[in-house]
C-alpha positions in Angstrom: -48.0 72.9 -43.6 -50.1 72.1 -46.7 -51.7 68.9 -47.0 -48.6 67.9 -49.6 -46.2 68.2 -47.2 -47.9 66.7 -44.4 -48.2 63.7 -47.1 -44.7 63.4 -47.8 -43.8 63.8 -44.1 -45.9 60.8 -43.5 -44.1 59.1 -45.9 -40.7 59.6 -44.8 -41.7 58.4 -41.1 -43.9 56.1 -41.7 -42.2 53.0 -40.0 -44.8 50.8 -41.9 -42.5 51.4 -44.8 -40.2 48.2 -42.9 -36.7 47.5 -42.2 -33.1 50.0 -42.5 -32.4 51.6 -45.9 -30.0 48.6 -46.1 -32.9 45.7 -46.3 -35.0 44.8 -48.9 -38.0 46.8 -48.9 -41.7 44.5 -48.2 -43.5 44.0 -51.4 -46.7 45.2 -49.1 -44.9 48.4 -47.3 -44.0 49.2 -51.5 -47.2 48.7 -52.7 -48.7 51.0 -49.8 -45.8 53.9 -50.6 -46.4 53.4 -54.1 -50.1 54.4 -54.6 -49.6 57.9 -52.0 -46.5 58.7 -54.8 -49.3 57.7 -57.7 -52.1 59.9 -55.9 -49.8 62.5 -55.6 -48.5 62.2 -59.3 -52.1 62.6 -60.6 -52.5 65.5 -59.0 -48.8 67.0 -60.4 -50.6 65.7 -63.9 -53.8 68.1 -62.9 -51.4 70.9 -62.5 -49.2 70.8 -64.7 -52.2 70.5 -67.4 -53.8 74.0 -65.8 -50.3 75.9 -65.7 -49.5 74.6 -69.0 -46.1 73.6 -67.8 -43.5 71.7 -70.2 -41.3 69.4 -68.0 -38.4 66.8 -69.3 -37.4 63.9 -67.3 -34.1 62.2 -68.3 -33.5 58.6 -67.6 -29.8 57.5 -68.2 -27.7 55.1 -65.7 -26.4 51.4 -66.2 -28.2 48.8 -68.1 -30.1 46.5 -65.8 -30.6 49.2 -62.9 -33.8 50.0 -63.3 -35.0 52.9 -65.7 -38.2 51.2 -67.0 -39.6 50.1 -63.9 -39.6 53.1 -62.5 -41.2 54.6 -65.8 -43.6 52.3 -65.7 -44.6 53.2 -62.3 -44.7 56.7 -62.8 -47.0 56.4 -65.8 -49.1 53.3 -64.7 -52.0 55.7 -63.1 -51.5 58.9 -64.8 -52.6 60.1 -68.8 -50.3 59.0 -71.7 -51.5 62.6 -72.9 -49.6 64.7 -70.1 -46.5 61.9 -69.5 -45.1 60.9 -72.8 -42.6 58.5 -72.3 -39.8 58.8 -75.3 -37.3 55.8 -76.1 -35.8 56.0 -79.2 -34.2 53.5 -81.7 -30.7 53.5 -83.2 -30.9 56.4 -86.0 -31.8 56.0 -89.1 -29.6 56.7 -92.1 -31.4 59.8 -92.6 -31.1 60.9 -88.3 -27.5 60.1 -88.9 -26.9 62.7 -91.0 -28.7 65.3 -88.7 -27.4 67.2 -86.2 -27.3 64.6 -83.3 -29.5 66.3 -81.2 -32.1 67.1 -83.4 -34.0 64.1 -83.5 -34.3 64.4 -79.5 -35.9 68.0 -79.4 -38.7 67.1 -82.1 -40.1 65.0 -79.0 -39.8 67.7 -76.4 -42.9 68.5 -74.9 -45.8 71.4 -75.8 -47.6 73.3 -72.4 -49.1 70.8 -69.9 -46.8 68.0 -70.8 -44.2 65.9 -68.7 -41.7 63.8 -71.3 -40.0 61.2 -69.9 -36.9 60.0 -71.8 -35.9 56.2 -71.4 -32.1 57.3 -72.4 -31.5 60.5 -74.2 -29.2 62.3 -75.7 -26.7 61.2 -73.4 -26.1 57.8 -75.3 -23.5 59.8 -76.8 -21.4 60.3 -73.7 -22.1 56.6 -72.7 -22.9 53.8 -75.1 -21.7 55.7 -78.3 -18.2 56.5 -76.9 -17.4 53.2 -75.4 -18.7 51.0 -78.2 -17.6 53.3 -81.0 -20.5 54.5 -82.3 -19.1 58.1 -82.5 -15.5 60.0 -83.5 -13.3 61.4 -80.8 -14.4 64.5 -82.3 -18.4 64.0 -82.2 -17.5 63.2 -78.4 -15.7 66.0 -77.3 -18.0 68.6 -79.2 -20.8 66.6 -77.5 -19.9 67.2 -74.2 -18.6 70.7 -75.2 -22.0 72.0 -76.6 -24.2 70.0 -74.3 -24.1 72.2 -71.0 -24.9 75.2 -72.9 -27.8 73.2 -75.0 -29.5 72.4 -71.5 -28.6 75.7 -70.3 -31.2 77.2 -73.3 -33.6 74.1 -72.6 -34.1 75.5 -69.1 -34.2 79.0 -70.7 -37.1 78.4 -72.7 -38.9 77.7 -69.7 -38.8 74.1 -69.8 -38.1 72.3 -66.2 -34.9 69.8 -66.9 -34.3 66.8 -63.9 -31.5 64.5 -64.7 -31.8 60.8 -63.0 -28.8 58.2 -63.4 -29.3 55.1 -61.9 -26.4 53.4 -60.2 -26.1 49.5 -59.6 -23.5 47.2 -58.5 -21.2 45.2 -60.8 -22.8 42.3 -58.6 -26.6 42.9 -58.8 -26.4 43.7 -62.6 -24.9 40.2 -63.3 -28.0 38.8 -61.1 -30.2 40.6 -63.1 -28.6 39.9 -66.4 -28.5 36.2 -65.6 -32.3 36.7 -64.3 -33.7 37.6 -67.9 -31.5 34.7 -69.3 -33.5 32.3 -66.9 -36.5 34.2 -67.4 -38.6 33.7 -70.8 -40.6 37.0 -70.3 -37.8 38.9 -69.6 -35.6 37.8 -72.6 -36.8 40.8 -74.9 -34.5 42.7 -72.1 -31.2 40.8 -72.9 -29.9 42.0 -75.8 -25.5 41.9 -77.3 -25.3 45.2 -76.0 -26.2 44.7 -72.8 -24.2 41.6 -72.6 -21.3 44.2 -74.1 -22.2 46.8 -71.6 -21.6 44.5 -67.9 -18.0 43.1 -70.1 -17.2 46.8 -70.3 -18.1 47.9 -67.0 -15.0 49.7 -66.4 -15.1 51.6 -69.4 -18.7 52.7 -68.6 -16.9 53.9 -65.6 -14.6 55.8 -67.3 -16.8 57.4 -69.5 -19.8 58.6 -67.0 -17.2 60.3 -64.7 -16.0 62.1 -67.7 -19.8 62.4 -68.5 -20.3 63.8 -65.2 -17.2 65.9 -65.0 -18.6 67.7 -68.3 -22.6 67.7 -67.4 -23.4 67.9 -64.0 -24.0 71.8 -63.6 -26.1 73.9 -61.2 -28.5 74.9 -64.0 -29.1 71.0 -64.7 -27.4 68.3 -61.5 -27.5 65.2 -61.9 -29.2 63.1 -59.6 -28.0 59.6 -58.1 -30.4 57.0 -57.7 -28.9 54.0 -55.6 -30.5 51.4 -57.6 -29.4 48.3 -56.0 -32.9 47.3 -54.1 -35.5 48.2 -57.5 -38.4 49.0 -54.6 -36.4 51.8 -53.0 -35.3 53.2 -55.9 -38.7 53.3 -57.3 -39.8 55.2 -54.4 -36.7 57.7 -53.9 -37.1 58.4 -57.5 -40.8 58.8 -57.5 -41.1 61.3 -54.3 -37.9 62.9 -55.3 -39.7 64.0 -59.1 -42.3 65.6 -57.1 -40.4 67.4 -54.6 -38.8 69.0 -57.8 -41.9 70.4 -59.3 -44.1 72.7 -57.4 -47.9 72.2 -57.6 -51.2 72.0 -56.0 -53.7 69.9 -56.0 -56.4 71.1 -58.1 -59.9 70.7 -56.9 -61.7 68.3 -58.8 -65.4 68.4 -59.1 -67.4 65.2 -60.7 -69.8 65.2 -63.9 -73.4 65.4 -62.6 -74.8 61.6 -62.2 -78.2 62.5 -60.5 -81.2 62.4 -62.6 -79.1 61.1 -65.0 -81.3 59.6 -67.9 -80.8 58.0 -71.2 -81.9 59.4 -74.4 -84.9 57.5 -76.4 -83.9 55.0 -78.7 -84.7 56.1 -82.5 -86.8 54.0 -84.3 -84.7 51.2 -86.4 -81.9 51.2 -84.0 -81.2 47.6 -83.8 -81.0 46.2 -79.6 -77.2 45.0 -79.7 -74.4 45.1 -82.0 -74.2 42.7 -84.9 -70.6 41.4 -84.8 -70.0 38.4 -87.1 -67.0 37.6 -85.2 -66.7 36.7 -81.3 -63.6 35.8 -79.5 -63.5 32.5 -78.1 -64.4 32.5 -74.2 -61.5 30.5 -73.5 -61.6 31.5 -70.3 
């Protein structure tokens, strides 16, 4: 058993991570998981840099289930130069008369990167067919073309993992009405989201067709119970791993002994001469 496996083992029985899948996860017992899944994440980021492996994440599920925090964990300890997270804007006039999924592969990563879309291309089969963004037609060829379009993504040697976050009609309404509540949360409230939890059942409608159409054995889909934000986090996190093979790479340090400074030139002034200091308000 390499030491990876021994550390995910550890993970799943640790009973220090507290309480039945059913109970809230411990902010301590998350914390605790949280930073082996980031160790182990650097050391995917080590790999995948010396392989030169090209990896895309997608990110799709309900609004309010928790896409960005999990992003945000994954990328919190790692480079910005190997995980690119990608979250596009509506088109432009220009994108809009592209082919739709044109604007998505110009972000699609190079050797010894991992992109992580926050949504995707998949806002066709979800927001863009129940608010009428798109013709019957530009939905049907969508899901039409877009198996074989992943099919040649994985082809090119590019490792494809599909995440959908699921949440309850209940807990999204909590954490809708959390962000009203909430003045740091408001920039996560916007008329499509509010659009989104009045047409939850056409959401419905269109992700089963979505799934019917997309969830293939070249690229699955993968569920991520998303009602306790903590668990999910974690299920995602050690789930992304388990789906990319690596080793740690050995790491050796810069050499710090007899370390010394080179001699100042003459005329090089002791400290900087700023004009301007920020006030030490604090």
């Amino acid at each position: 058993m390499t030491k990876r496996e021994k550390t995910r083992k550890t993970q799943k029985s640790d009973p220090s991570v507290g309480g039945s899948a059913s109970g809230k996860l411990p902010r301590k017992a998350f914390e605790k998981e949280l930073r082996k899944l980031q160790v182990e994440l650097c050391h995917l980021q080590e790999y995948v840099k010396e392989q030169g492996l090209k990896v895309i994440v997608v990110f799709e599920g309900r609004d309010a289930a928790g896409k960005g925090g999990v992003i945000k964990r994954i990328t919190e300890r790692v480079s910005p130069r190997v995980f690119r997270v990608v979250a596009l804007p509506a088109p432009s006039d220009r994108q809009k008369t592209q082919w739709y999924l044109q604007r998505y592969i110009e972000h699609f990563p190079a050797g010894g990167e991992i992109v992580l879309f926050d949504r995707s291309w998949y806002n066709r089969a979800g927001v863009e067919r129940v608010m009428g963004f798109c013709t019957d037609d530009e939905y049907e060829r969508f899901l039409r073309v877009c198996p074989a379009f992943e099919q040649e993504i994985i082809e090119s040697g590019i490792t494809l993992i599909k995440y959908f976050f699921d949440v309850s009609q209940e807990v999204q309404e909590q954490r809708f009405k959390a962000r009203i509540d909430d003045p740091m949360r408001h920039w996560k409230l916007s008329p499509m989201d509010v659009d989104s939890w009045r047409c939850w059942h056409d959401y419905t409608a269109a992700y089963a067709r979505m799934l019917e159409a997309t969830d293939t054995p070249a690229a699955p889909w993968y569920r991520v119970p998303a009602d306790d934000k903590r668990r999910a986090r974690l299920n995602c996190i050690s789930h992304l791993l388990s789906m990319i093979r690596y080793d740690p790479m050995s790491w050796k340090p810069p050499e710090v002994e007899n370390l010394k400074r080179k001699k100042k030139k003459p005329g090089t002034p002791d400290r900087l001469g700023f004009k301007t200091t920020v006030a030490q308000v604090y």
